[in-house]
N, C-alpha and C positions, 0 to 999 in steps of 0.2 A: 773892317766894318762887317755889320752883322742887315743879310740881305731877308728883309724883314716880310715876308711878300705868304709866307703860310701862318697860319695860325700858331700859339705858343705852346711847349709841352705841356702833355695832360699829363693827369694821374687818372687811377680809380676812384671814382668816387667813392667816398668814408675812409678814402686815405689817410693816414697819419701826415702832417704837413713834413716836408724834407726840408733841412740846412744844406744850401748854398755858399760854397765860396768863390768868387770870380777875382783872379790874379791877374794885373792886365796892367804894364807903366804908361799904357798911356790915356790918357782922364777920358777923354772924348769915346773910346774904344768901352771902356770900364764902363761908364756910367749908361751908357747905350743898354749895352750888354747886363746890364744891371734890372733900367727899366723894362728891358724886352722880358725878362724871365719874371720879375714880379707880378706882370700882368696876369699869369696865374696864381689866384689863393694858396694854392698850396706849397709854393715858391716861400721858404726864405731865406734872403739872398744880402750874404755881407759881400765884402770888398776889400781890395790889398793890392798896393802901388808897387808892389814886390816881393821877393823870395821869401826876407826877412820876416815881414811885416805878417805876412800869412804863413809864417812858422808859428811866431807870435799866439795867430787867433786861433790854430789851428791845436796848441796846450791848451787854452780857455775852454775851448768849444767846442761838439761833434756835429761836423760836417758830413752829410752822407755823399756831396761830390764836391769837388775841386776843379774848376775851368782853368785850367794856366796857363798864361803864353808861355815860351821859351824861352825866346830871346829878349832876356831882360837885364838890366844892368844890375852890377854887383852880384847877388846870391840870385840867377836865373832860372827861369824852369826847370831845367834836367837835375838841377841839385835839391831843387824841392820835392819831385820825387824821389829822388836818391835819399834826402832825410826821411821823407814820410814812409820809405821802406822800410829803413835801419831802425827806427825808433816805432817801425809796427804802428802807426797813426790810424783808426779807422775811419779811413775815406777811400774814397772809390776816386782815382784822378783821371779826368781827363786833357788832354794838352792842344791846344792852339796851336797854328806855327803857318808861316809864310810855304809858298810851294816849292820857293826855290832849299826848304828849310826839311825837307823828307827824310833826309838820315838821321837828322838829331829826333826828331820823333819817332822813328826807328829802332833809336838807341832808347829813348823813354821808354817804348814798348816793353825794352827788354830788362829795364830797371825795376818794372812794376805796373806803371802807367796803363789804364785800361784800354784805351783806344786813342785818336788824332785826330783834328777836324783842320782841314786847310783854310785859311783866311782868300777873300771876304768869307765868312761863315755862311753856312748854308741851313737858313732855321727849320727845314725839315729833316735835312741830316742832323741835325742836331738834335730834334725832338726824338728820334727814333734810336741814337745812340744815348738820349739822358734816359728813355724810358726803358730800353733794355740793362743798362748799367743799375737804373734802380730797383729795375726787378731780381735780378742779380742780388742785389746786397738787402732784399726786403728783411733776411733775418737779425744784420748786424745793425739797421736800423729800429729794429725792434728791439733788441736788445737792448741798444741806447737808449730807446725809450724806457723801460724796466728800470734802468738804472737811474734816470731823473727821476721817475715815480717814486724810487726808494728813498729818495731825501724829503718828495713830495706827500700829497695825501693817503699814499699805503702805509707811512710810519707813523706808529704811534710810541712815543718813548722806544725804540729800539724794537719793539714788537710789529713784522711785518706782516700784513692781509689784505685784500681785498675782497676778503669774503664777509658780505649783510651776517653774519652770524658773528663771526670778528669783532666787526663794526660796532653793531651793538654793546658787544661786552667794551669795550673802547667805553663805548656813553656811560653803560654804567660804570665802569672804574672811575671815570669823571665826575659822575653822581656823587660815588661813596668817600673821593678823595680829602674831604674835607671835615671828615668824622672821624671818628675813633672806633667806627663800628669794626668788629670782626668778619672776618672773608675765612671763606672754604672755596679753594680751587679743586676742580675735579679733572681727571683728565688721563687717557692712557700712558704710558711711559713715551718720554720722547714729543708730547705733546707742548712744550714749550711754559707750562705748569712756573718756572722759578721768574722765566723773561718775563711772567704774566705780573707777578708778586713785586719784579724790582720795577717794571711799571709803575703799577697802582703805587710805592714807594716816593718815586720822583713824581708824580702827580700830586702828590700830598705834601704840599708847599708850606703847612702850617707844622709840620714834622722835621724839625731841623735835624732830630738824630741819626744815625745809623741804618740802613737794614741786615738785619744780625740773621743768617739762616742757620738750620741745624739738620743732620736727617739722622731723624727716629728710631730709622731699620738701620742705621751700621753701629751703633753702640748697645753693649749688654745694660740691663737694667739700670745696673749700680753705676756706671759711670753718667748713662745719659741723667741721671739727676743729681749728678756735678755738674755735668755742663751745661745744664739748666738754670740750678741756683749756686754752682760755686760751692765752693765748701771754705771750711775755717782750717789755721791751722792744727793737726793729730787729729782730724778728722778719721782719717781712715792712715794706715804704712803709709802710702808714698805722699800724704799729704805735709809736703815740706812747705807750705807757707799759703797764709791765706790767698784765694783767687775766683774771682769775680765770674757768676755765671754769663750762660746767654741773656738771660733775661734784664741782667744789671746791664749789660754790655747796650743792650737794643734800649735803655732810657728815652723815651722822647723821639724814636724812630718805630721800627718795625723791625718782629720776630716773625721769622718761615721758619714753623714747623711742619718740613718735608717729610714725605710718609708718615704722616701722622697716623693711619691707619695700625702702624705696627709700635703703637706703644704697648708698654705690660697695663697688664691692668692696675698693678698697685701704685703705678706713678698713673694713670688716667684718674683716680682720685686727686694727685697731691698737683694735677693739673686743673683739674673742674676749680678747684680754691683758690687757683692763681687767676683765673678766667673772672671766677667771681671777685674778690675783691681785689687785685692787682698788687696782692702783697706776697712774700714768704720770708723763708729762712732761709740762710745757706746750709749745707749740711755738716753737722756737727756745731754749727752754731744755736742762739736763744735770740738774739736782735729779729725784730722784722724789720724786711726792705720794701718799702712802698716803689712801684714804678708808674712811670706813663708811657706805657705801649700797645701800638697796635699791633695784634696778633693775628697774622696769615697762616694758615694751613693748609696745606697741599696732600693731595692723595692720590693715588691711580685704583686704590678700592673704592667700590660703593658702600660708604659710609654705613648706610641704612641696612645695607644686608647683613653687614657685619654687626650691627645693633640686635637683628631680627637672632642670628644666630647667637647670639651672647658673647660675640667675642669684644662688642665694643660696647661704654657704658651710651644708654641713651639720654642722660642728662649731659653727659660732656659732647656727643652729638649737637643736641639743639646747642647747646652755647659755642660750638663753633659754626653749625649752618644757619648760620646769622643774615647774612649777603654770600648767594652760593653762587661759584662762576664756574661753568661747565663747559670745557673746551673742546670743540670738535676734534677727529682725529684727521688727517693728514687727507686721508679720501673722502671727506666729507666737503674737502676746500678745495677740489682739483685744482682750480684756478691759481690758487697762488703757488702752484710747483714752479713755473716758470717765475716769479717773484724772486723767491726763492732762494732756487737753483742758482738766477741771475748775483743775488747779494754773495752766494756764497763762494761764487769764482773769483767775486771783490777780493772775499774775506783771506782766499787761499791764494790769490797773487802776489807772486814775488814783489820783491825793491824793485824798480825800476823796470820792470816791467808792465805792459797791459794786460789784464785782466783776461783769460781764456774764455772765448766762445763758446754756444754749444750747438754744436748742427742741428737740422728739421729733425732728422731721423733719430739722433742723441736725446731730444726732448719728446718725442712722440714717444719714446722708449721709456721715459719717466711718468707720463702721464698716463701709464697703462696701467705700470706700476701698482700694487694695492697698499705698497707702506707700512707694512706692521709695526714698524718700528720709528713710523711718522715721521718729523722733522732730524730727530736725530740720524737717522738712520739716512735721510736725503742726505744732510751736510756732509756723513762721512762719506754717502757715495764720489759727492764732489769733490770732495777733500783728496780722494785716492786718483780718482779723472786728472784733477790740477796737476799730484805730483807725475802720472806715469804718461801725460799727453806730452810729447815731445813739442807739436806743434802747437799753432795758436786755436786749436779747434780741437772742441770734446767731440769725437765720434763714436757710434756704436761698440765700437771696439775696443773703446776707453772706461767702457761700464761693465760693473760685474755679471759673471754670466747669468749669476740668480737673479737677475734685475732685466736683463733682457730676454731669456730664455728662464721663467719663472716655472716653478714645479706646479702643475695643475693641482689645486685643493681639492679634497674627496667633497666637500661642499664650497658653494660659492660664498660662504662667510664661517668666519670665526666661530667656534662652540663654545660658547662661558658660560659655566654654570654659576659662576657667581651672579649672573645677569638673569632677568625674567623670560620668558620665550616672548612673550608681546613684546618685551623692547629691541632682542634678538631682529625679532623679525621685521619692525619696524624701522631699523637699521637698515637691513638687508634691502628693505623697498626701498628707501633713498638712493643708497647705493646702484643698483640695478636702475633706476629710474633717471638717475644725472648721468652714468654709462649710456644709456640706450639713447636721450634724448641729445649728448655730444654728436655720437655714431650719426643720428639721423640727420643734425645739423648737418653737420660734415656733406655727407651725400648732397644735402642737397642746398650746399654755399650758402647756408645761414638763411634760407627762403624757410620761414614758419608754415606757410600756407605748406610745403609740401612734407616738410616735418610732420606735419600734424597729420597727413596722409599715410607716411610711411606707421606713425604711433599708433596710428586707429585712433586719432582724438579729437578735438574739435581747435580748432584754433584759438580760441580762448583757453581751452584749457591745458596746452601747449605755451603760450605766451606766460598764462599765470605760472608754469612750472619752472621757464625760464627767469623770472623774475624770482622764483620762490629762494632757485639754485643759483643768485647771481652770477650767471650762464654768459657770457661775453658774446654776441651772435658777431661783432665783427672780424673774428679771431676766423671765422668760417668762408668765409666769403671768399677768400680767393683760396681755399682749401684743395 
């Protein structure tokens, strides 16, 4: 029995709510022990008449603690944590048990088991070991949260953010999905540019065909317009038998022309034609081929500079920045590194295994990070973390030294002269200004009023920043 006489564990308030499982064969003990802990909000609190049954819920579901008797029939306490060691389960156990019952908890201890509370239960010892146990496991319960998020509202067809600037381009892809208009994605390398394109793809429910991609920059002139329209047979030597370009291929779907930036100029004409009336030849043939496709093109150049300099034509320009979607780079979304990071331990977990953690210190390290090399260059750091962490947890020690011990830049941002100095710099004050305004969160547990102290700013204009930079302040608070 549970000696009900103090008040019920707290959290901190703006808590994330914690999973409860309470294992207990006997119903009166259980259900007690049930209603006492839901009497706090942010309790929630399943149940299991034994070993078995809360193996069971314990595949379904993440539990951030476990209350278990011991001594139970058939599959009993100690073998419960003994599986939820072996099979690495993330929960935090704690075990119930009679007095005269002190070794077997003992022995729990020594299986895994976090701590032992003796029966009748004592609900201040109890609160003070559920709230140290949850303080303990705050990151593996965040984590779990991450990872429900990624099935939840941060996914858009396969493309993950949480970042208002994201979001946005989400609505518009939704907008445009039902047209045939033309898309220009923009975007540095590594910026997720093709996820965006098979997006907008699968959004386009009236497009039953294909998405056909191609990239621009790895073929010489003369082939990329084969693989464009296809050629007939003797077309060209090795042309041994008629074959079907990209363009035939994507009928009724979507064509990604990736790097579109580095076409030649003499196929940027014989592309402007395709653009305009959606017909050609193949090469070496006289037929025209009518198609119905939508055309995506991707670039990590600035289009319009490349027009200004003459390298690119300005009519085949406007007819591809039709609907332009301009993708932030990697530091411009801090927030969703740990998104992220989190899918991509998913993505790099073995069979049968649970998916790798990453410690405070292992993420604070990422989120320092400047990214040049944006998403892609995350997933491969994670990708190397998965294979060389032996244990179930990414440590600082598991990331590459350029990543945690970064070479100081002779400036605090990139120098591209393909870019304008205002937009240069304009960057750079985002940059410095979601840097400074974390920093100061941080300092001072997510309080604005004192934020805005340390900025020199007014608190409105602190609040609007944070809104600007969908800025997470609860992330601070116990910082």
């Amino acid at each position: 029995m549970v000696h009900a006489t103090q008040t019920t564990p707290t959290l901190n308030e703006g808590a994330r709510p914690r999973s409860i499982l309470v294992v207990e064969d006997n119903d009166v003990a259980r259900k007690h022990l049930q209603q006492l802990l839901q009497a706090n909000p942010l309790f929630q609190v399943d149940t299991a008449g034994d070993g078995a049954t809360a193996l069971a819920a314990l595949n379904k579901h993440s539990y951030s603690l476990v209350l278990t008797d011991l001594r139970m029939p058939n599959f009993d306490g100690l073998e419960l944590v003994r599986t939820i060691q072996e099979r690495r389960l993330p929960a935090t156990v704690i075990v119930m048990t009679a007095f005269g019952s002190i070794d077997d908890a003992v022995q729990a201890i020594r299986l895994g088991a976090y701590d032992f509370l003796t029966k009748p239960i004592d609900i201040e010892n109890l609160r003070l070991v559920m709230e140290r146990a949850l303080r303990e496991r705050a990151l593996q319960d965040e984590v779990a949260f991450l990872r429900n998020q990624l099935q939840a509202e941060y996914t858009f067809h396969n493309v993950l953010s949480k970042n208002p600037r994201m979001h946005a381009l989400f609505e518009l892809i939704n907008n445009v999905a039902h047209t045939t208009t033309t898309v220009l994605i923009q975007g540095e390398t590594g910026t997720g540019k093709e996820q965006v394109a098979r997006a907008l793809h699968q959004v386009s429910s009236n497009r039953p065909g294909q998405l056909v991609a191609i990239n621009c920059a790895a073929l010489p002139e003369t082939l990329l317009e084969s693989e464009l329209f296809g050629h007939e047979k003797g077309a060209f030597t090795s042309a041994a038998g008629q074959r079907k370009g990209r363009f035939e291929m994507a009928h009724r779907g979507t064509i990604l022309l990736d790097e579109v930036g580095d076409v030649p100029p003499a196929m940027q004409a014989k592309l402007l034609r395709v653009l305009q009336e959606r017909r050609f030849e193949r090469v070496g043939g006289t037929e025209s081929i009518e198609v119905d496709v939508r055309v995506v093109a991707a670039t990590n150049k600035p289009l319009h500079r490349l027009v200004k300099q003459g390298k690119f034509r300005e009519d085949l320009y406007y007819r591809l920045n039709v609907i332009r979607i301009d993708l932030p780079p990697l530091r411009e979304r801090m927030e969703d590194i740990p998104l992220l990071a989190t899918h991509f331990t998913q993505k790099f977990s073995r069979s049968n295994e649970k998916p790798k953690q990453i410690s405070a210190g292992a993420m604070q390290v990422l989120m320092n990070y400047n990214w040049p090399g944006n998403i892609r260059e995350l997933e491969n750091v994670i990708e190397r973390a998965c294979v060389t962490t032996r244990d179930n947890l990414i440590e600082e020690s598991n990331l590459p030294l350029e990543i945690v011990q970064p070479t100081p830049a002779a400036l605090p941002f990139h120098v591209n002269l393909d870019r304008p100095l205002p937009e240069l710099l304009h960057e750079s004050t985002i940059h410095i200004e979601q840097q400074y305004l974390r920093k100061a969160l941080k300092k001072s547990h997510g309080n604005v009023v004192r934020a805005a102290k340390i900025c020199g700013l007014s608190r409105r204009s602190v609040t609007a920043k944070i809104a600007e930079y969908g800025i997470d302040r609860a992330q601070f608070k116990d910082a």
